[in-house]
C-alpha positions in Angstrom: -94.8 -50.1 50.9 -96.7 -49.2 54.1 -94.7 -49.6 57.4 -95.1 -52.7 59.6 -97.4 -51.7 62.8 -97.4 -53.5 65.8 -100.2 -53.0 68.7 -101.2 -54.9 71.9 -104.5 -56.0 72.0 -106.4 -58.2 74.2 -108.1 -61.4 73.0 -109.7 -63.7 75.1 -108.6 -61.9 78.3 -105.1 -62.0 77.6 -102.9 -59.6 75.6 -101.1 -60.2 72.4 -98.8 -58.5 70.4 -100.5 -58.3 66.9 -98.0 -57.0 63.8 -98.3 -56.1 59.9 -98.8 -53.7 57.7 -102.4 -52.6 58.6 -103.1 -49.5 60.9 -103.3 -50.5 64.8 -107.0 -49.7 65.0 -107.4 -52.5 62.1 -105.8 -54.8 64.4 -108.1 -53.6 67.1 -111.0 -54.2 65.1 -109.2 -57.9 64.4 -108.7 -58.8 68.1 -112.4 -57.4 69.0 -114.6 -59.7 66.3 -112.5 -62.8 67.8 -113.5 -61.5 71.2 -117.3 -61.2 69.9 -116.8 -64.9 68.6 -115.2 -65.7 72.0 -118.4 -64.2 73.8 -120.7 -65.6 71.5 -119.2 -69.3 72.2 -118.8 -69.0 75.5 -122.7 -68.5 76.3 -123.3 -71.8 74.5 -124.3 -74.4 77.0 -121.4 -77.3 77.6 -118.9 -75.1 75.5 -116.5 -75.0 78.4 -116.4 -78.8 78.6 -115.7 -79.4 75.4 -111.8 -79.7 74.9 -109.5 -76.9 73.6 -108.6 -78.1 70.3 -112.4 -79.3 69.5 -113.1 -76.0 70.8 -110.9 -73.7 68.8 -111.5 -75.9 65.7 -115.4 -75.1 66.0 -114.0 -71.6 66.2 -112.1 -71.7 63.3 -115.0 -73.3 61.4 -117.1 -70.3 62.5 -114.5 -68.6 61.2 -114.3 -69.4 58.0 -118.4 -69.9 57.6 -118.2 -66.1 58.2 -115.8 -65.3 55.7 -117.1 -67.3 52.9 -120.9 -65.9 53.9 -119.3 -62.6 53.3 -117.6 -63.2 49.9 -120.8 -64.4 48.5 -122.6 -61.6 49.8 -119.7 -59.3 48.3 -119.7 -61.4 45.0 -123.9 -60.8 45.3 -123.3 -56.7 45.5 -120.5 -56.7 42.4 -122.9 -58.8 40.8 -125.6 -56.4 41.4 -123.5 -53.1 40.4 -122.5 -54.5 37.4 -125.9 -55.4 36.9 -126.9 -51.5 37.5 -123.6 -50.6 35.7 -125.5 -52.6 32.3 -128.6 -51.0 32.9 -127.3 -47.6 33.2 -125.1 -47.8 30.1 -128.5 -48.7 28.4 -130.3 -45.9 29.8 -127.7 -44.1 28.4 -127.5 -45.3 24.8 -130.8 -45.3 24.9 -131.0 -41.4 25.7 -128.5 -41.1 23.1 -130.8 -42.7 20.7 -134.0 -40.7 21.9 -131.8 -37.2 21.8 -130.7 -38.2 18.0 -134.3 -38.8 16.9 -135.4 -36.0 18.9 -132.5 -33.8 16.5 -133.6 -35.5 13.5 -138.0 -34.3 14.0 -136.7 -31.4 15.0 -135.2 -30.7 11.2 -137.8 -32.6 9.9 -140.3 -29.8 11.8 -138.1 -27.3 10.4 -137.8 -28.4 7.1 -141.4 -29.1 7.2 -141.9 -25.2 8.9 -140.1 -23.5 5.8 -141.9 -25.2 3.3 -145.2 -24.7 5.2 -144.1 -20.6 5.0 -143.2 -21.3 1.1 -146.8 -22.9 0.3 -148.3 -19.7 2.3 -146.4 -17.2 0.3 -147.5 -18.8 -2.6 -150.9 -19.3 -1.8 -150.8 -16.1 -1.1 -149.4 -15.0 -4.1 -151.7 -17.3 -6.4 -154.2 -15.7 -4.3 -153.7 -12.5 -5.1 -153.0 -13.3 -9.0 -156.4 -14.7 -8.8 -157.4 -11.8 -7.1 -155.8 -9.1 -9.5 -157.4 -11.1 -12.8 -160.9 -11.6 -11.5 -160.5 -7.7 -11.3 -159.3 -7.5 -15.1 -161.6 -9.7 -16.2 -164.9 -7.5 -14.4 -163.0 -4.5 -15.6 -163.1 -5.5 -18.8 -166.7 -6.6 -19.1 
């Protein structure tokens, strides 16, 4: 189990002491997005009137639309490697396929090769028969 950090960080213009199990520049990085919402609020016009708790519960609300934006935009990129994940596996399978057809002309050329050699030699050698009793047939005459 990691050890429990603690680090002092600033928020809002005053300083906390932050603690867990994260690294302290984690719960720098914590302390300066509430300080970016902070900023971001506080250029609002009529934020300042508004009272602290309706103030800190638009905050939270903020908040939260944040997280939940980036879930579904992390639930959209798993969807979209899985989605690449599928098509990659059928690339593959479908190499595999092409590679075992590919294997299979390839004997089929080479089966096809020999027996084209065979027919030669035997062309060649009906050829010549044909040759040698044309010869004994004139020869005879």
């Amino acid at each position: 189990m990691a050890s429990k950090t603690s680090a002092e960080v600033i928020i809002g213009g005053k300083v906390y002491t932050l603690a867990g199990y994260e690294s302290e520049e984690y719960l720098q990085r914590v302390a300066s997005y509430l300080n970016g919402k902070i900023n971001e609020f506080s250029k609002i016009d009529g934020w300042i009137k508004l009272n602290t708790d309706y103030r800190n519960i638009l905050m939270q609300i903020n908040i939260a639309d944040d997280y939940f934006r980036s879930q579904k935009e992390l639930q959209g990129l798993r969807d979209e490697i899985a989605s690449r994940e599928k098509d990659l596996y059928d690339l593959k399978h479908e190499l595999i396929a092409t590679q075992m057809k590919l294997e299979a002309a390839e004997r089929n050329l080479k089966s096809v090769r020999t027996e084209n050699d065979e027919n030669t030699k035997k062309i060649i050698r009906l050829e010549t028969e044909l040759r040698t009793r044309e010869e004994d047939k004139r020869n005879q005459n």
